[in-house]
N, C-alpha and C positions, 0 to 999 in steps of 0.2 A: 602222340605218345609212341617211341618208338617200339619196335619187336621186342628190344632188350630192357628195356623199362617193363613195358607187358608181363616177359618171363619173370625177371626179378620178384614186380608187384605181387605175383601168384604162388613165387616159392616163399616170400615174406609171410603170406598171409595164412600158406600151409604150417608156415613151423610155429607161426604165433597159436594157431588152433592145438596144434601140437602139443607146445607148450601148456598151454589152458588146459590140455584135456592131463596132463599128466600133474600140473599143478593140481587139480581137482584130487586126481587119485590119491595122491600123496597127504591133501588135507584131511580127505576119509579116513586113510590110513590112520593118520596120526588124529584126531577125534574118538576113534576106534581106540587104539592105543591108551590114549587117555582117560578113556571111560572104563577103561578096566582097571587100569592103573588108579584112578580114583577111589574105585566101587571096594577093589580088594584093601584097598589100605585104611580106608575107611570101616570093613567089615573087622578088619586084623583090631583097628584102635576100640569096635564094638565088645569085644572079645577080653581083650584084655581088661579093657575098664569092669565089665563083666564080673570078671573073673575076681576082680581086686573088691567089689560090692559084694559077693559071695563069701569072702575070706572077714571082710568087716562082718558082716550080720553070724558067722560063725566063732568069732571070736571077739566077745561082746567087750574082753578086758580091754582091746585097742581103742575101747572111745567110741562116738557117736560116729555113725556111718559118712557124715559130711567133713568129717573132719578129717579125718582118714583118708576120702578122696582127695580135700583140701590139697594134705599135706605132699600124698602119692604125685599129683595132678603139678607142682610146683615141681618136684624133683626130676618126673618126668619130661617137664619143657614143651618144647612143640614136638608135634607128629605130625609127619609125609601126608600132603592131605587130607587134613584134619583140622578143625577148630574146634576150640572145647570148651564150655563154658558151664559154671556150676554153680547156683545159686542157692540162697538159704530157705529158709522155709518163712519169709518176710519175701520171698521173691527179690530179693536184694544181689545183686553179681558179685561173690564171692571171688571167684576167679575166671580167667580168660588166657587161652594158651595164647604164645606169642607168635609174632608173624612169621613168617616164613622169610628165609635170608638168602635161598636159592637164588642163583642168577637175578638179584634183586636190580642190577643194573638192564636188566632186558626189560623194554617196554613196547611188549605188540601192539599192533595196532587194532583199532574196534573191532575191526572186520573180521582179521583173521580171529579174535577171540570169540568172537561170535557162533565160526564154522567149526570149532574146534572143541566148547565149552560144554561141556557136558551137564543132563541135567541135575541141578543140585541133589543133597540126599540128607535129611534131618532124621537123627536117632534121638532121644532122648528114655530117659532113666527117673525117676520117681525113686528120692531115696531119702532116708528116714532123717527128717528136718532139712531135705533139700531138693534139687533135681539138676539131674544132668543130663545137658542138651550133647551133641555131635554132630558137628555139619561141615559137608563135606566143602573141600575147598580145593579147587584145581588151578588155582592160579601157577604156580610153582610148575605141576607139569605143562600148564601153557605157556609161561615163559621156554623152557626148555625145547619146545616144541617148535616155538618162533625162532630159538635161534638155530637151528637145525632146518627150518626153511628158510631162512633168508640167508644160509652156506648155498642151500641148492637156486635160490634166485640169481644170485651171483653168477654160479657155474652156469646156470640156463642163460643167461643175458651176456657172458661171456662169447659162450658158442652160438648164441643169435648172432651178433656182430661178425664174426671172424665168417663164418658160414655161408652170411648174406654179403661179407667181402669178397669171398674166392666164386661164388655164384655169378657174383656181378663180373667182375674181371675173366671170366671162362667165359661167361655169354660172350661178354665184347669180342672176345678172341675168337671164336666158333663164328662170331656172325658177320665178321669184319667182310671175309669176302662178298655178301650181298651188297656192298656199294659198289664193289666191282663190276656185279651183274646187273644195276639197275640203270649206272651212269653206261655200261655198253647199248642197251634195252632203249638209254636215250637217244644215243647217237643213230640207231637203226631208227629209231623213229624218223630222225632228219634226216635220213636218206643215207648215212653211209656203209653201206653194205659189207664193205671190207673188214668194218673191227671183226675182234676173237677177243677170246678170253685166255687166260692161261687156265693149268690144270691146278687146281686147290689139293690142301691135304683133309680137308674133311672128303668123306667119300659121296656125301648129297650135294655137295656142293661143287662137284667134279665132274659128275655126271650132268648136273642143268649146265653147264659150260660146256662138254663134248654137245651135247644137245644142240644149245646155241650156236657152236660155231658152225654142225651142220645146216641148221636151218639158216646161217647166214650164207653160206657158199650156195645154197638149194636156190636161196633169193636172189644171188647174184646171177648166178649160170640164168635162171630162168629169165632175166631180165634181158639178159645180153642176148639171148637164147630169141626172145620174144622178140626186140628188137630187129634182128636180124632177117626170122620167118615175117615181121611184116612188111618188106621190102616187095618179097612177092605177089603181091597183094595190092600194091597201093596206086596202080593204074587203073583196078576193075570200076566201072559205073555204080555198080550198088556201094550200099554206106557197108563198109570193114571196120570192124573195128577189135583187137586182141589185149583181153584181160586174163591175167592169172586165177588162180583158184578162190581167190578174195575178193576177184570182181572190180579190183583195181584197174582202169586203163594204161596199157605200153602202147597201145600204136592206134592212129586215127587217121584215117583214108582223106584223100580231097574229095569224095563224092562224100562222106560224112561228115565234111566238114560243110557243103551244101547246102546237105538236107538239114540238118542240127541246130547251125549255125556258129558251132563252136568250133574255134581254130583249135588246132591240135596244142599250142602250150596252154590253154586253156582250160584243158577235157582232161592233157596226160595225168597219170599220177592219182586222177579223183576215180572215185568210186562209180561203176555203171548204175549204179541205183540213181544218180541226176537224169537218169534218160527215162525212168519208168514212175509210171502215174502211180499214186496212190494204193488203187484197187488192182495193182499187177505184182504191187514188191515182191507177192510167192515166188514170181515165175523164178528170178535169178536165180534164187537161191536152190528150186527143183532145176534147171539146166545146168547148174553149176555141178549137181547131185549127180545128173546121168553123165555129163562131160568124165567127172572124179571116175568111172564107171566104162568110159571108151566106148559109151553111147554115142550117138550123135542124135541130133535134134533137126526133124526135119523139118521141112517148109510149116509152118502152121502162122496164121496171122492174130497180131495182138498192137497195141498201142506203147507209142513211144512220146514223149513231151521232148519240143524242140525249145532252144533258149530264149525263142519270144513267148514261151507258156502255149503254143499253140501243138494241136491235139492230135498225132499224126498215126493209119495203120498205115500197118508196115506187115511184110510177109517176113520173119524171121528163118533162119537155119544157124547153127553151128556146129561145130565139130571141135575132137579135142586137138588140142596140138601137143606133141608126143614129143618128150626129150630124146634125141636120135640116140645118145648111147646107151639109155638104161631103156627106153620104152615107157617109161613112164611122164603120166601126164601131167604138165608142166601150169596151163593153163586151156584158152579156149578161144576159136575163130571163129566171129560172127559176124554174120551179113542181113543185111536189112536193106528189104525195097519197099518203096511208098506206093502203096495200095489206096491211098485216101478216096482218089474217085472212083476208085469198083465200089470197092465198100458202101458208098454213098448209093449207087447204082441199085444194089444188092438191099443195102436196107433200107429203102424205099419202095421197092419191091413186096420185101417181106412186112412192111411197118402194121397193114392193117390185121393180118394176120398175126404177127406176136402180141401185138395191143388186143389182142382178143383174148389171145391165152393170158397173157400176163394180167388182166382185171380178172379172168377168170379165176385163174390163181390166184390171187390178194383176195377177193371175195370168200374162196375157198377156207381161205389161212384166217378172214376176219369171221367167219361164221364158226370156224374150228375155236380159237380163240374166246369166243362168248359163249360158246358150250361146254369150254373146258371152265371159263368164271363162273359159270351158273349152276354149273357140277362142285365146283370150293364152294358158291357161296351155300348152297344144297347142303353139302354133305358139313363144312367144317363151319360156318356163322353159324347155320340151321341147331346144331347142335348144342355151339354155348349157347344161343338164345334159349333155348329150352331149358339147358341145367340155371342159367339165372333164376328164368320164371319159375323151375321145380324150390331153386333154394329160398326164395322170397315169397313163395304159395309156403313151405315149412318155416319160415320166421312168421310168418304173419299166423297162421294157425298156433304157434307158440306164445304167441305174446299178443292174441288179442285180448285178454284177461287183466292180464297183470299191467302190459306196459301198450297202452293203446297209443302213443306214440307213434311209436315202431312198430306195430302191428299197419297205422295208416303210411308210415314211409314205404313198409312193405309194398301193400297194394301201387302203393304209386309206382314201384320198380316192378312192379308185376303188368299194368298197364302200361308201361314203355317197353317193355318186352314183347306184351304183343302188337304192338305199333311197330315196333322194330322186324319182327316178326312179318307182320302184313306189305311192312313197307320192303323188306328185303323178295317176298313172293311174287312183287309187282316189279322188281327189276330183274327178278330171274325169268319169269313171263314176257318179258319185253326184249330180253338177252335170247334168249332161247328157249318157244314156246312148245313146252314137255308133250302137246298134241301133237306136235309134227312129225314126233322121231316115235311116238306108239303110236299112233291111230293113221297118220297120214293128211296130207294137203285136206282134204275135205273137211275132215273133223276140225284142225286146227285154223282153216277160216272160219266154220261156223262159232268156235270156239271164242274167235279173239271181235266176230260179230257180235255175239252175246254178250262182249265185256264191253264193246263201244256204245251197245245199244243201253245199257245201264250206266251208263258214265258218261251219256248225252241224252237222257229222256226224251228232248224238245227235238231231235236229229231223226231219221226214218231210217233205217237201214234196210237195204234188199240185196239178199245174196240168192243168185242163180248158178247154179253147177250143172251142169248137163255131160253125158259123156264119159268115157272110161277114165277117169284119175285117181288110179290107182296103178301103185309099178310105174312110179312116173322117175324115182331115182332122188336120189337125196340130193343133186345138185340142182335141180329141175324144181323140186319142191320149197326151197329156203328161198333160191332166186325169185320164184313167185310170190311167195308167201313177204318176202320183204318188200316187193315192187307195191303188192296191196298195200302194207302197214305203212309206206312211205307217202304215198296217194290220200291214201283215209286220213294221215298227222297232216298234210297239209292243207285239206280241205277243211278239216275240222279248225286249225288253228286260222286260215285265213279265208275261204270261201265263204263263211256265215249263210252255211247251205241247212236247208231243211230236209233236203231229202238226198240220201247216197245208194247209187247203182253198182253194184257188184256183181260180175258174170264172168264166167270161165267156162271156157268149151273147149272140147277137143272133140275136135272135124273126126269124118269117118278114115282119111288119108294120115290120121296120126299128129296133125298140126295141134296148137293150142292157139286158141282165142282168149286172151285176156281185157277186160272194159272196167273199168274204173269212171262212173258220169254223177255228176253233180249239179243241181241247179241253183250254186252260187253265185258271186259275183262274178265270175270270170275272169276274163284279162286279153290286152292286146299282145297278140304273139308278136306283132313285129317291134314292139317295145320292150321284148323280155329276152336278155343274154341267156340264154340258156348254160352257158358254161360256167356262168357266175355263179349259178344254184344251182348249191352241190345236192339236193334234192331231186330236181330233175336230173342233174348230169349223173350220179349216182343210179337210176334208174334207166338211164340209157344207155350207160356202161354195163347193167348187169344183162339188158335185152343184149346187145351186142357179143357179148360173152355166150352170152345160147346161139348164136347166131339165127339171132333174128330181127322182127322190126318193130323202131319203137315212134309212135306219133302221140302229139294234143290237139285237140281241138278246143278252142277257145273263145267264146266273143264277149267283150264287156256285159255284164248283166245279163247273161243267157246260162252262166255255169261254164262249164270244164269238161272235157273227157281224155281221159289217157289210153290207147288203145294200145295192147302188143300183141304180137302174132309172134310165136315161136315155132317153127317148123319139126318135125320130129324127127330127134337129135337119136341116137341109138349109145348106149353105155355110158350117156352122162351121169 
């Protein structure tokens, strides 16, 4: 749907609301009108009849009271919103005014008589061997009413038409030159740099065209401009490569055509984001930032993808390239060397070292992570669980009498609540056990001792602590504290051990002693990938992470022992 369709459809729909809304008033108006025009005319015919039962009952020589009206009531004829009707003292219809002959040929329609009709109004008269009714009748002034709205339908549906014609034909003319601007907008697209626009007589539509044609001459000059500056450039060994502020490529080196493997009709004209890996797109667009800026970027090393997908560092620099007459910066000159086997060098060097911080990190970030769930499940399950079991403890105390039904559905939602309850206390204990962070590593082993030795009677458990652990540091504490729970889950699920050794020391020199022994079934160490169970390897990444050392001992049917030694580590 075009812009001028759009316009039109919204000034249509404004004047139709328009319309309604003033149709409305106008029916008020005239229902108002009518009900008073009714009410008085009908009070005026009360009065007079009145009037004329006063003068019978006064002048008794004129005859019986009905007859008198009779007579009056026939001379009379009809009256303006009025029906009359007189009856004998048999209840028999003596007389009946005649219809109404007003604009008899107008025939409104239901509706408007609906909005317009006022409520009716019955008088009647008790008169001496008769009665006389009066009711009111507004047909007459709703006829009249009708034809005085449907004068102003006309004149409304007149100036709808004509209004929504000169609307329509002004947009087209106002908006005509935007195909001028869109079919030029095409042609830049395909590369032709040279169109312009002429000057319009709308003044918005004047100014996006002076607009345009600068930006067309800015895009030329700087092309030709680029062009030229990378001539200078295209002997160096390192990859050259010159894009504009968009990141577009103009000029590609033979040593980047090399490295890359993209010939220059290839590269030109595309976007420098084909060169940059996924996890780099920021950079363009910040070098682009400081280039705009008449920064320059210096050597720093980062990764490039060459056209076989393969993954290459590169030491980076750029610099801006400056339009010689204005000083302003046009685009940007960037050189890139392949660094791939320092790098290799380098991080190989460093590999056991960052793999030590980076598990120590993730460990960090997954123990943060389970403290912060067991802190929601704490603070926000913990609480609807309880208002459940409070609302279903008060249904059930209300309706154990009356509707024992519901009083034992109750209960039943009251024991799922505390199951839910119990069973949500056993995963926040197993997420993050609340002895660690107030009492400390000691308490919080003997703690989750006492919960294995009740949840395995047939099992022995022995915990030995010796030595200062306390102030051991919150990252020093959870890393133990999980190395144990992870030893204990796997002995207990697969050793079929009767008895478990737990000991923890810390030497006079500050070291920690960690033992974990079991006299289950054991196992052949040289039969067991250790990298394949993420149990162990989980347990040997978090030793490593402390740097320190992590061993089993094992032999078929003898048990298991896991020993770790952590040396003391200072501000973990």
């Amino acid at each position: 749907m075009s812009l001028r369709v759009r316009f039109n459809l919204l000034i249509t729909t404004l004047l139709l609301l328009l319309m309604l809304a003033v149709g409305y008033v106008v029916i008020k108006g005239m229902r108002i009108s009518t009900e008073e025009s009714v009410e008085a005319a009908t009070r005026v015919t009360v009065q007079l009849l009145d009037t004329v039962i006063i003068n019978s009952r006064q002048n008794p020589e004129w005859g019986y009271t009905h007859d008198v009206m009779h007579t009056f009531l026939q001379s009379l004829g009809h009256v303006r919103s009025s029906e009359i009707f007189l009856y004998n003292a048999q209840g028999e219809l003596m007389y009946q005014s005649p219809p109404s002959t007003y604009r008899a040929d107008e025939i409104p329609p239901k509706w408007f008589a609906r909005m317009v009709e006022p409520e009716p109004e019955v008088v009647s008269r008790r008169i001496r061997f008769g009665m006389l009714v009066v009711a009111s009748d507004a047909a007459g002034a709703i006829r009249e009413s009708w034809s005085s709205f449907k004068n102003l339908l006309w004149i409304e549906f007149g100036f709808f038409i004509v209004l929504n014609g000169m609307i329509y034909w002004m947009l087209g003319y106002w908006l005509k030159p935007a195909d001028d601007i869109l079919e030029a907008i095409s042609k830049v697209e395909q590369g032709n740099l040279s169109v312009r626009l002429p000057r319009f007589k709308v003044p918005e539509f004047s100014r996006i065209a002076q607009n345009f044609n600068l930006m067309g001459e800015s895009l030329r000059a700087s092309t030709e401009e680029n062009r030229r500056l990378a001539l200078i450039v295209k002997q160096t060994a390192d990859a050259i490569m010159i894009h504009d502020l968009d990141g577009n490529i103009s000029f590609w080196n033979p040593a980047a055509q090399q490295m890359f493997g993209y010939a220059p009709e290839d590269i030109i004209g595309k976007s420098a984001r084909l060169l940059i890996p996924p996890d780099h797109e920021s950079e363009l667009a910040r070098n682009l930032e400081a280039i705009a800026a008449s920064d320059r970027v210096e050597h720093y090393d980062t990764q490039r993808i060459a056209r076989d997908g393969k993954l290459l560092d590169v030491s980076l620099s750029a610099a801006p390239l400056m339009d010689p007459n204005t000083g302003e910066v046009i685009g940007e000159i960037c050189s890139m060397r392949d660094i791939t086997e320092r790098k290799l060098a380098e991080e190989t060097a460093r590999k056991l070292e960052e793999n030590r911080q980076l598990t120590h990190l993730i460990q960090r970030h997954i123990e943060d992570e389970r403290r912060s769930l067991a802190r929601e499940l704490h603070d926000e399950l913990g609480q609807y669980v309880t208002a459940i079991k409070t609302f279903a403890v008060a249904i059930a105390n209300k309706t154990r009498t009356e509707m024992p039904s519901i009083e034992a559905s109750a209960q039943t939602i009251v024991s799922a609540a505390n199951h839910i309850y119990d069973g949500m206390h056993n995963i926040i204990r197993h997420l993050r056990p609340g002895s660690l962070d107030n009492l400390g590593l000691s308490e919080a082993l003997q703690d989750a001792v006492a919960d294995w030795q009740a949840q395995n009677p047939n099992i022995k458990f022995n915990l030995e602590l010796s030595g200062s652990l306390d102030l051991l540091g919150e990252s020093l504490n959870i890393n133990l504290y999980r190395i144990v729970q992870e030893s204990v889950t796997n002995a207990l699920r697969h050793a079929q051990a009767t008895v478990i050794d737990i000991s923890l020391t810390r030497l006079e020199n500050g070291n920690l002693m960690l033992s974990i022994k079991d006299n289950g079934l054991g196992m052949s160490m040289c039969n067991v990938d250790q990298s394949r169970h993420f149990g162990l390897l989980g347990m040997r990444e978090r030793t490593q992470a402390l740097y320190g050392a992590f061993n089993i001992d094992s032999i078929p049917g003898q048990g298991s022992t896991i020993s770790v030694m952590i040396p003391e580590i200072k501000n973990l």
